[in-house]
N, C-alpha and C positions, 0 to 999 in steps of 0.2 A: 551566235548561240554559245560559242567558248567563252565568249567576253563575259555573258551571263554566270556560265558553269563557273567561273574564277571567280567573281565577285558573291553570288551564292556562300562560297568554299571559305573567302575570306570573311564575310558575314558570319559563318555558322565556326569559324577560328576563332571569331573575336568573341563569339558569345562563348564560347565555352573556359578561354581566357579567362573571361569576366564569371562563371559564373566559379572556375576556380579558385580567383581570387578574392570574391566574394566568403567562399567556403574556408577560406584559412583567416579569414578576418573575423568570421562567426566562429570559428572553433575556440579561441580563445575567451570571448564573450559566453561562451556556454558552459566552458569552463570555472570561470569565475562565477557566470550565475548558479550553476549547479552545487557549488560548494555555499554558495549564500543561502539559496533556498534551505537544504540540508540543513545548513544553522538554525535557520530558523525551525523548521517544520521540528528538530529533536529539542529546541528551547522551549516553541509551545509543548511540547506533547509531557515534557519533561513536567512545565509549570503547572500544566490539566491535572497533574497526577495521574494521568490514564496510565505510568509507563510501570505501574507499582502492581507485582502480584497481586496482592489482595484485593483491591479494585476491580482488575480483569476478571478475578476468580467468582469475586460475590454479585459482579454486574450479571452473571449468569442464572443467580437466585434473586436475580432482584433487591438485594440488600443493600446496593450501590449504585448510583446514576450515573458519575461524572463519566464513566464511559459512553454510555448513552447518548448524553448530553452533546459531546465534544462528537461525537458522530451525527447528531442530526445537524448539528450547525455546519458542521462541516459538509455534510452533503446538499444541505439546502445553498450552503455557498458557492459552493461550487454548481449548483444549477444556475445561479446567478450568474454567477463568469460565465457560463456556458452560454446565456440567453443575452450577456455583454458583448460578447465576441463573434454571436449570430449575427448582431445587427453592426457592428463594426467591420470584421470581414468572414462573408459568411465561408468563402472559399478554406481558407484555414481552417475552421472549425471543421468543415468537411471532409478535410484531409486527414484531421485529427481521429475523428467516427469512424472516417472508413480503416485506419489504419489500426484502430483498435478492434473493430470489426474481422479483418484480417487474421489478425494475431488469433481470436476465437474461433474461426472457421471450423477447427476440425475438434470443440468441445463439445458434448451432445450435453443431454438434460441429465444422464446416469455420471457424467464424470462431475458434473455441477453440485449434484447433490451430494455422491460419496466424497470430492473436493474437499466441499463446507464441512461438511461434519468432521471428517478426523481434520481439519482447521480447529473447529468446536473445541473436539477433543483435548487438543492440542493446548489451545488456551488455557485450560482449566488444567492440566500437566504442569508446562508450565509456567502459568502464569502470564503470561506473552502472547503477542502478536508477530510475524514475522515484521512491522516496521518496528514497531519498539522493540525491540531486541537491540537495534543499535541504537536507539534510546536509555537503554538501560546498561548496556556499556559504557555509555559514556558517561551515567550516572556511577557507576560502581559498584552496580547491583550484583549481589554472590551470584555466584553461577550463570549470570549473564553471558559467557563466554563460552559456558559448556552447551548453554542453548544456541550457539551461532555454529556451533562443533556440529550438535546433533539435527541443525537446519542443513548444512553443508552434506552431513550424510547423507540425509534425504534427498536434496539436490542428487546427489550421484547414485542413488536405489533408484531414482524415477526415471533417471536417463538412460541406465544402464539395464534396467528390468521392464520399464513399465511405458515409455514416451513411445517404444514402436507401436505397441501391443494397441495399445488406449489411441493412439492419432492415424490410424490407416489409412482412411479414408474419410475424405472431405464432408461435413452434416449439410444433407439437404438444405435448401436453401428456403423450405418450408417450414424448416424444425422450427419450435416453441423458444429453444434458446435463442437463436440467429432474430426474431422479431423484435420491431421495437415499438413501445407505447405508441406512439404517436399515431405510430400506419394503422393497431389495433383501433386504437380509439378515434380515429379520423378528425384529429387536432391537430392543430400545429405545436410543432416542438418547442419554441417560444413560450408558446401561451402554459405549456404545459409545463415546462424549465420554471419560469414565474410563478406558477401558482403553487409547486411542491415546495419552490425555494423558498419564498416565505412564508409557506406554513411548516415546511420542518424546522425555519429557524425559529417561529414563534413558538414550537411543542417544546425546543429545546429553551428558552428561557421561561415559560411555565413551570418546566418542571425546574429551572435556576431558583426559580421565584417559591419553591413549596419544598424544595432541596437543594436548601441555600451550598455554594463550595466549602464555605466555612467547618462543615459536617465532616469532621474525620480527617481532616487535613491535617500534613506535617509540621511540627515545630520546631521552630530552632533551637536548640539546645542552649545553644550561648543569649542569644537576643530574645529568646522566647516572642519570638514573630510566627505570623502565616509567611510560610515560602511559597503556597501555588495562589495561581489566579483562577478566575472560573474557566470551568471546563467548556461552557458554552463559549466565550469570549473567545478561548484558544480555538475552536472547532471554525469560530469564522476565520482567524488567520492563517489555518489549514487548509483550508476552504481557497480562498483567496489565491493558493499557491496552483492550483489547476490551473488561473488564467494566467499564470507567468510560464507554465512547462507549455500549454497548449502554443504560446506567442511564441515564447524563446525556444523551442524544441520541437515544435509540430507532434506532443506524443502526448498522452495523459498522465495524470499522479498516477504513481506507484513506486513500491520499493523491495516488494519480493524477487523482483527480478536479479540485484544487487548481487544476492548467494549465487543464480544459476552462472555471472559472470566471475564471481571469483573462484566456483570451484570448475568454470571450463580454463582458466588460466593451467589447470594441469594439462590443455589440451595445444600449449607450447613444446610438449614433452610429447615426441613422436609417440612411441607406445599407447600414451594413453588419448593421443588422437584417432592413432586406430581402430583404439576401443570401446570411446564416447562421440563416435564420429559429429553425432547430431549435436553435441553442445559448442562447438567451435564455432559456429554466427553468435556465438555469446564473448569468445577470444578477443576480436580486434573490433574497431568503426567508434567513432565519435557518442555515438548514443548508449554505447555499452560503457565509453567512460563516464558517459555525464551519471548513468544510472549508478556506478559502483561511486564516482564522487558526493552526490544528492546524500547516499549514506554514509558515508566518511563526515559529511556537513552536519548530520545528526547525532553521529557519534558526539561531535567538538562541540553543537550547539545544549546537547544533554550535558554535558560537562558545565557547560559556562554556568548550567542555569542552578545545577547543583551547588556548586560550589560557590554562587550568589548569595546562596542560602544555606552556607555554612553545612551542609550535609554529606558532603563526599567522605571515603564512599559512603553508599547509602545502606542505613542498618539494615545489618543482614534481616531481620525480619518480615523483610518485604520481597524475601528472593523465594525461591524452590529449591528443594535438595539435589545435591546432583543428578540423579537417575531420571528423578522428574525433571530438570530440566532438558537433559539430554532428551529423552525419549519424545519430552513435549517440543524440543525444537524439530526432529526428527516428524512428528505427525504434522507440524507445521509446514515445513515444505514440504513433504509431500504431498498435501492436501492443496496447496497454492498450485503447486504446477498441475494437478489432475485436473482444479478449478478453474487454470487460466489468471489465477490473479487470486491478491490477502483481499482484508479489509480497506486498503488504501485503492489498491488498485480495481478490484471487484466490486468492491463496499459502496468507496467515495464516485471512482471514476464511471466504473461501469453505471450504477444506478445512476448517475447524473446523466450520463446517456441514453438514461430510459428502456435500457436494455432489459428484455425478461430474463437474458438467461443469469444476467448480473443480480438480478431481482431474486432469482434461486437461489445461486451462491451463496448470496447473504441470510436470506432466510435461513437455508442449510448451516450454515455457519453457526449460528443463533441456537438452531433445534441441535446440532450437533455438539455446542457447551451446553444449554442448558437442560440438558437431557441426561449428559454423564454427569453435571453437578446435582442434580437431583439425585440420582441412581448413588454416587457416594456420600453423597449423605445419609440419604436411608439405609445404606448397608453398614456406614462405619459409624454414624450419628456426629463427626466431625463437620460439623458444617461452619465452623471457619476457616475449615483446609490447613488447620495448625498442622499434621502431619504428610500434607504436601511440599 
């Protein structure tokens, strides 16, 4: 019986051995992929032109698609990978859901909607998204910086005033947000991954095809060239980047997370550990670096793709004035951490998971810019936000 107990103990040594040394082999692999990925996802996003105030601001009236565009393909991509990697290993993918799952437990359908909107808001402020913000850093975009300033604030007003208040207690496991299409509609999640993916990627090249990229695109000064590519094209290669985090990382796209890890880094600093207690699981662990590298990767990959095309930095005419930027990066996280997740993460990841409460967020997101872009317009008649 002891001979058993011994050899049990050295079994259960060596796996652990093994699954250590497993775990330092992968940490450098994720490192390196997470800084590639980043390149890439700020090069497209850079090339879509989605990373350009005025784009963000006017996709809200409708005057501009490439945003649009690069978001349906990008989501219908990413249902693809999802419905790639069900039938490849569905255990992964599982882990993936439930883990993002997890992370939403305790957002109800009232922090989903008020989330999205001052998101909304926020966009059309300014001009930004909480991932392109380090797209637009690394482009050279004016006040890019003061909107990572007034993201970072928000990050510590929500932790500091509002993460107890708002997360108390766990949402039934009934609630509207916590379901997911598939159970509602008693399909399978495949079939249903398939048939949104290739119809949002086909809504997004319809509208390539009747709102060619060529429309309002930047030019080089020097070469008098097109510098971006289509917005649809980039949306699939954004897209695409789900099934390398879900492989490489067991987690979904997103990048709002980035801010809550580099402003818990104050939580090195006793004092303000004991006074942002709850942001310190954002402090240390493998996953918090890949997320704050993924955007360091986007910062360098929005550089490369600018300065390709002879535009670094990028004219200021496509920035926000400092106020608005600050305040709109400010509505920006805020509204991501009450939401649980931006556009990348709520948007692309969540909806690809057929998630309703992901399905609010975004909607929220939507009604909450294109609600205040209407409303200043009709109050100031500026409706190219020349005074944003």
């Amino acid at each position: 019986m002891s001979t058993n107990n011994e050899s049990n103990s050295i079994q259960n040594s060596d796996k652990s051995k093994n699954a250590k040394l497993s775990n330092r082999i992968n940490i450098p692999i994720q490192i390196v992929s997470s800084i590639a990925l980043g390149i890439i996802f700020g090069f497209l996003m850079n090339k879509g032109s989605v990373c350009l105030s005025t784009i963000i601001r006017r996709q809200m009236l409708f005057a501009r698609v490439a945003m649009l565009k690069m978001f349906f393909s990008a989501i219908g991509t990413s249902m693809l990978s999802i419905a790639l990697l069900t039938l490849i290993d569905e255990s992964t993918y599982r882990n993936v859901l439930n883990g993002f799952i997890k992370r939403n437990e305790r957002i109800d359908v009232r922090h989903l909607i008020t989330g999205g909107c001052l998101m909304g808001v926020g966009m059309v402020l300014a001009g930004s998204c909480p991932g392109t913000i380090f797209v637009q850093i690394g482009a050279g975009l004016r006040n890019a910086l003061i909107t990572a300033l007034g993201g970072m604030c928000g990050v510590l007003f929500y932790y500091l005033f509002l993460q107890k208040r708002l997360t108390k207690h766990e949402v039934p496991k009934s609630s509207i947000a916590l379901q997911q299409l598939p159970d509602l509609m008693g399909v399978k999640r495949i079939h249903l991954n398939l048939i949104f993916g290739v119809t949002l990627i086909s809504i997004a090249f319809i509208l390539e095809y009747f709102f060619t990229y060529t429309y309002g695109l930047m030019v080089s000064s020097e070469f008098q060239k097109l510098t971006g590519w289509s917005a649809a094209v980039c949306g699939i290669g954004v897209g695409l980047l789900q099934l390398f985090f879900m492989i490489l990382f067991q987690k979904s796209l997103g990048i709002s997370t980035a801010f809550s890890v580099l402003v818990a880094q104050l939580c090195r600093i006793p004092v303000f550990k004991q006074l942002i207690p709850s942001l310190e699981s954002f402090t240390y662990g493998i996953q918090n670096i890949v997320t704050l590298l993924f955007a360091f990767g986007a910062v360098v990959g929005s550089f490369m793709s600018t300065v390709s095309g002879n535009q670094f930095p990028l004219n200021e005419r496509y920035g926000a004035t400092p106020w608005n930027s600050f305040f709109g990066g400010f509505l920006l996280l805020v509204g991501a951490r009450c939401a649980g997740g931006c556009t990348s993460g709520q948007g692309i990841s969540g909806v690809s998971h057929l998630l309703v409460g992901s399905l609010i967020a975004t909607a929220s997101i939507f009604a909450g810019g294109i609600s205040f872009a209407v409303s200043y317009g009709l109050i100031t008649g500026d409706w190219q936000f020349h005074n944003l």
